[in-house]
DOTORDO-689871 format. One line per 8 residues: for each residue x, y, z of C-alpha. Coordinates in nm, 2 decimals, always signed. Last residue first. Layout:
REM DOTORDO-689871
X Y Z ~ ...
***
This chain:
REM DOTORDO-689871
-0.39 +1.44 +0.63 ~ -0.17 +1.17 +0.73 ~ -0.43 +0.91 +0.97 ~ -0.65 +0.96 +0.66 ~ -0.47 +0.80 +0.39 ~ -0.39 +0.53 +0.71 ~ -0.73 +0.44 +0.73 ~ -0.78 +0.40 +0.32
-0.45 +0.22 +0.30 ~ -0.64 -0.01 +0.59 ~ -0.98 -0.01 +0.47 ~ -0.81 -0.10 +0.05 ~ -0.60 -0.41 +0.23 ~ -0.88 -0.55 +0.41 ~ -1.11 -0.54 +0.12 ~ -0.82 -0.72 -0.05
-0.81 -0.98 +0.13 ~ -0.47 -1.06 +0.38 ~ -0.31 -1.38 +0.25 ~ +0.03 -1.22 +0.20 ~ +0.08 -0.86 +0.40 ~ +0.46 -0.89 +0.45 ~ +0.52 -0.99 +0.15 ~ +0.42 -0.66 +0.01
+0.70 -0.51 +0.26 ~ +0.93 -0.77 +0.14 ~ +0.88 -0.68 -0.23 ~ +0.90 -0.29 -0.18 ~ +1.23 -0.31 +0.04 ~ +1.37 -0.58 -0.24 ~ +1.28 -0.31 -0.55 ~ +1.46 -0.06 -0.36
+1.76 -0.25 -0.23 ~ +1.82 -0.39 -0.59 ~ +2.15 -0.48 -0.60 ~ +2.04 -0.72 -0.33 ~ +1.87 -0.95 -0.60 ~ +1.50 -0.86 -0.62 ~ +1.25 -1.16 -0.46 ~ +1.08 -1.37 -0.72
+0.72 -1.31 -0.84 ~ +0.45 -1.32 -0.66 ~ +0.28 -1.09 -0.42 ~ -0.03 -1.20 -0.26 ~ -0.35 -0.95 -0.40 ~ -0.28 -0.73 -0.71 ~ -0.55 -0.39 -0.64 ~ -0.56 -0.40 -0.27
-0.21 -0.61 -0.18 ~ -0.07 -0.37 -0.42 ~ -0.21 -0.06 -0.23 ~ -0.13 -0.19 +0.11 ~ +0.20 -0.26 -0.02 ~ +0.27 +0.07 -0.17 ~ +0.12 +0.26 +0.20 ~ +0.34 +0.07 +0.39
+0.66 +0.16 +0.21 ~ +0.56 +0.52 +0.18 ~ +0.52 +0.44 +0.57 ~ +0.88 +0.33 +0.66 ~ +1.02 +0.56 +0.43 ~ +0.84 +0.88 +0.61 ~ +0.56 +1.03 +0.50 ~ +0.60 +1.33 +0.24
+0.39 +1.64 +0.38 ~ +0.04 +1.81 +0.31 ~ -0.10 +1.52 +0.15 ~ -0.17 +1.55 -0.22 ~ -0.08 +1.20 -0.38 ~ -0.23 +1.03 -0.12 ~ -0.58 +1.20 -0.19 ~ -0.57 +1.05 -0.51
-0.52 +0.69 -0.36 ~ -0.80 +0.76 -0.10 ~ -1.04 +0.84 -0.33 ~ -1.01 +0.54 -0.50 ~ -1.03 +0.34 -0.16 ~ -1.33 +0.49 -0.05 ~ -1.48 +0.43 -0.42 ~ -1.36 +0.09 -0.38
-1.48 +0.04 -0.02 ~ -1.86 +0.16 -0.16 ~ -2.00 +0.53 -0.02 ~ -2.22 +0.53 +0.25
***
Protein backbone atom coordinates (compact mmCIF):
# COMPACT_ATOMS: atom_id res chain seq x y z
CA UNK A 1 0.00 0.00 0.00
CA UNK A 2 1.22 3.11 -1.09
CA UNK A 3 2.28 5.85 1.94
CA UNK A 4 -0.57 8.80 2.97
CA UNK A 5 1.78 11.39 1.37
CA UNK A 6 2.18 9.64 -1.81
CA UNK A 7 -1.85 9.06 -1.62
CA UNK A 8 -2.20 12.49 -0.82
CA UNK A 9 0.24 13.72 -3.73
CA UNK A 10 -1.50 12.02 -6.06
CA UNK A 11 -4.53 13.17 -5.09
CA UNK A 12 -3.66 16.91 -5.44
CA UNK A 13 -2.70 16.29 -9.24
CA UNK A 14 -5.66 14.34 -9.73
CA UNK A 15 -7.75 17.50 -8.38
CA UNK A 16 -6.54 19.60 -10.91
CA UNK A 17 -8.08 17.18 -13.73
CA UNK A 18 -11.48 16.07 -12.55
CA UNK A 19 -14.03 15.84 -15.08
CA UNK A 20 -16.10 18.99 -13.76
CA UNK A 21 -15.40 22.13 -11.47
CA UNK A 22 -17.00 21.36 -7.85
CA UNK A 23 -19.05 23.64 -6.47
CA UNK A 24 -17.87 26.75 -4.12
CA UNK A 25 -18.72 25.04 -1.12
CA UNK A 26 -16.37 22.14 -1.94
CA UNK A 27 -13.41 24.05 -3.80
CA UNK A 28 -13.55 25.64 -0.36
CA UNK A 29 -13.33 22.36 1.34
CA UNK A 30 -10.91 20.85 -0.62
CA UNK A 31 -8.21 24.30 -0.02
CA UNK A 32 -8.59 23.81 3.59
CA UNK A 33 -8.20 20.27 3.67
CA UNK A 34 -5.07 20.81 1.64
CA UNK A 35 -3.66 23.68 3.90
CA UNK A 36 -4.60 21.96 7.06
CA UNK A 37 -2.42 18.87 5.26
CA UNK A 38 0.65 20.62 4.16
CA UNK A 39 0.41 24.03 6.86
CA UNK A 40 -1.44 22.61 9.91
CA UNK A 41 -3.86 25.26 12.27
CA UNK A 42 -4.23 28.36 10.36
CA UNK A 43 -2.65 31.55 11.69
CA UNK A 44 -2.57 34.68 10.80
CA UNK A 45 -5.27 37.31 11.16
CA UNK A 46 -8.63 37.04 9.67
CA UNK A 47 -9.11 39.18 6.05
CA UNK A 48 -11.03 42.48 6.45
CA UNK A 49 -14.51 42.10 4.69
CA UNK A 50 -13.17 43.74 1.54
CA UNK A 51 -11.73 40.56 1.17
CA UNK A 52 -14.68 38.09 0.90
CA UNK A 53 -12.39 35.63 -0.90
CA UNK A 54 -9.52 35.61 1.28
CA UNK A 55 -12.13 35.58 4.58
CA UNK A 56 -14.22 32.51 2.88
CA UNK A 57 -10.73 30.63 2.56
CA UNK A 58 -9.54 31.67 6.17
CA UNK A 59 -12.78 30.63 7.89
CA UNK A 60 -13.02 27.42 6.08
CA UNK A 61 -9.26 26.53 7.17
CA UNK A 62 -10.44 27.54 10.65
CA UNK A 63 -12.81 25.48 10.52
CA UNK A 64 -10.59 22.40 10.61
CA UNK A 65 -8.04 23.70 13.60
CA UNK A 66 -6.43 21.01 15.66
CA UNK A 67 -7.23 18.23 13.13
CA UNK A 68 -3.59 16.36 12.25
CA UNK A 69 -2.43 16.36 9.26
CA UNK A 70 -2.73 12.70 8.39
CA UNK A 71 -6.32 13.34 8.96
CA UNK A 72 -6.39 16.25 6.79
CA UNK A 73 -4.38 14.53 3.60
CA UNK A 74 -7.20 10.96 4.07
CA UNK A 75 -9.93 13.29 3.98
CA UNK A 76 -8.83 15.69 0.74
CA UNK A 77 -7.62 12.25 -0.55
CA UNK A 78 -11.44 10.68 0.12
CA UNK A 79 -13.15 13.50 -1.21
CA UNK A 80 -10.46 13.68 -4.55
CA UNK A 81 -12.08 10.47 -5.18
CA UNK A 82 -15.70 11.04 -4.15
CA UNK A 83 -15.45 13.76 -7.56
CA UNK A 84 -13.89 11.65 -10.10
Amino acid sequence: MASLKATFEAAVADSKQLPEKPDNMTLLKIYALYKQATAGDVEGKRPGFTDMVGRAKYDAWATLKDKSQDDAMQEYVDLIESLK
